[in-house]
Legacy VTK file of the C-alpha trace (Angstrom):
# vtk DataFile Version 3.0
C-alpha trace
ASCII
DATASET POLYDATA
POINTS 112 float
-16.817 42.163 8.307
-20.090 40.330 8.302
-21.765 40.642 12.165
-23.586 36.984 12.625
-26.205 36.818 15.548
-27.423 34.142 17.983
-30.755 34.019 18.975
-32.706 31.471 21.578
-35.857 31.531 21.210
-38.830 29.393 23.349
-41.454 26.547 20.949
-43.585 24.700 22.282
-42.895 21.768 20.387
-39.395 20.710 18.749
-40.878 18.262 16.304
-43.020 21.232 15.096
-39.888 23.853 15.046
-37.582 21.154 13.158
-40.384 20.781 10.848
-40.551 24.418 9.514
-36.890 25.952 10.442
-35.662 22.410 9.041
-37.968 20.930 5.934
-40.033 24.356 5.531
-37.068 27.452 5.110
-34.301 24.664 4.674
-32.555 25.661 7.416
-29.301 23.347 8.520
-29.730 21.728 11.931
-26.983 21.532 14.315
-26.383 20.371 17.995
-29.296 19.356 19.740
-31.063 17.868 22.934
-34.227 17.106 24.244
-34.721 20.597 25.311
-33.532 22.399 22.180
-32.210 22.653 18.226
-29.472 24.840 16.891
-30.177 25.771 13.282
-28.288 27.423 10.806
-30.360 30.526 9.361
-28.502 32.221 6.069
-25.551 32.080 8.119
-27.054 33.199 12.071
-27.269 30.642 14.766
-30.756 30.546 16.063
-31.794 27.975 18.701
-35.228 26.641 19.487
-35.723 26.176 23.382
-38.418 24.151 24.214
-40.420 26.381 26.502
-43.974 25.720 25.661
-45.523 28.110 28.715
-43.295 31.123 27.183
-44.758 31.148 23.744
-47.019 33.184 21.843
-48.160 37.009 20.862
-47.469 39.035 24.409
-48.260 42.344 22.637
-48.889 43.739 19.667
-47.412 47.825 18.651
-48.373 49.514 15.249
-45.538 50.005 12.812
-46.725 51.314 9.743
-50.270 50.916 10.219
-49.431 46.904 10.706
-50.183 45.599 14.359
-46.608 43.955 14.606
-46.556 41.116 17.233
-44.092 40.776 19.885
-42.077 39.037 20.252
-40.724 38.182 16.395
-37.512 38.206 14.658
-36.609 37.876 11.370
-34.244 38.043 8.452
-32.528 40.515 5.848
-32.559 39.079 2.824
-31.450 41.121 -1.061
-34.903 40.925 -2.661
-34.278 38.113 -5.143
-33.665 35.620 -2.448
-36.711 37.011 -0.372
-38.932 36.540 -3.376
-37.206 33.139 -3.994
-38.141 32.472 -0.707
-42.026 33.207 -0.470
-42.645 31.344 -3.890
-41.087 28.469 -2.045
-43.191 29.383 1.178
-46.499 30.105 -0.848
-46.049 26.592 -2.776
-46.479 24.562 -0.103
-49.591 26.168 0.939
-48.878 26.791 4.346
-48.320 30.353 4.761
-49.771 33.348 3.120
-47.867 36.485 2.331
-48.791 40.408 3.069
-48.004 42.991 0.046
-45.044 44.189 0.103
-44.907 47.556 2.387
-42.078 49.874 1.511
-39.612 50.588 5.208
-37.217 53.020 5.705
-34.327 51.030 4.772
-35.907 48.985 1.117
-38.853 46.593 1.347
-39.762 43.837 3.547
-42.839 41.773 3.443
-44.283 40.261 6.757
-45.617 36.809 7.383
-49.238 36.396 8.626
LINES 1 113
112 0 1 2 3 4 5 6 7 8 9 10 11 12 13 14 15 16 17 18 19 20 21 22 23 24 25 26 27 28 29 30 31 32 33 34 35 36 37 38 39 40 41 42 43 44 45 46 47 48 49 50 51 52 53 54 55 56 57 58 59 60 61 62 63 64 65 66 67 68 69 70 71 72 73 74 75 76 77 78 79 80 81 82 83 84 85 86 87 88 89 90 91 92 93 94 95 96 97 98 99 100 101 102 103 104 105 106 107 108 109 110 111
């Protein structure tokens, strides 16, 4: 059995959110309001509340010598889709990419 998770999350804009979760990682949109976007990511329901006065870094904890900020979230992806993925990221030019850092359970690679 494949576990699926839901996860709200604050933006401060919804334009901006249905720009990248939508047109940037391809990510099917579902329901919506004026106050938030359900999106489809590889499968996991993740919605973007608009809470612009509850975004941002609140902290920051080493893992691994990286300064990880909190709050994030991401995905597990097998490796060929995750490189498949930050070619597609890295061609538009709007992100860049850390190296690859081995983890405990395979490798991940972390957006900057």
């Amino acid at each position: 059995m494949n576990n699926l998770f839901h996860l709200a999350f604050p933006v401060k804009d919804l334009e901006e959110a249905r720009t990248f979760y939508g047109e940037v990682l391809g990510c099917e949109e579902g329901r919506s309001s004026d106050a938030w976007i359900d999106f489809n990511l590889f499968g996991h329901q993740i919605v973007a509340h608009l809470a612009p006065e509850s975004v941002g870094v609140q902290h920051r904890n080493e893992v691994d010598a990286d300064h990880v900020p909190v709050p994030h979230f991401g995905i597990v992806l097998p490796m060929e889709d995750w490189k498949n993925l930050a070619e597609k990221l890295k061609a538009g030019g709007r992100f860049s990419l850390n190296n690859f850092a081995p983890q405990r359970h395979g490798d991940t690679e972390f957006f900057k």
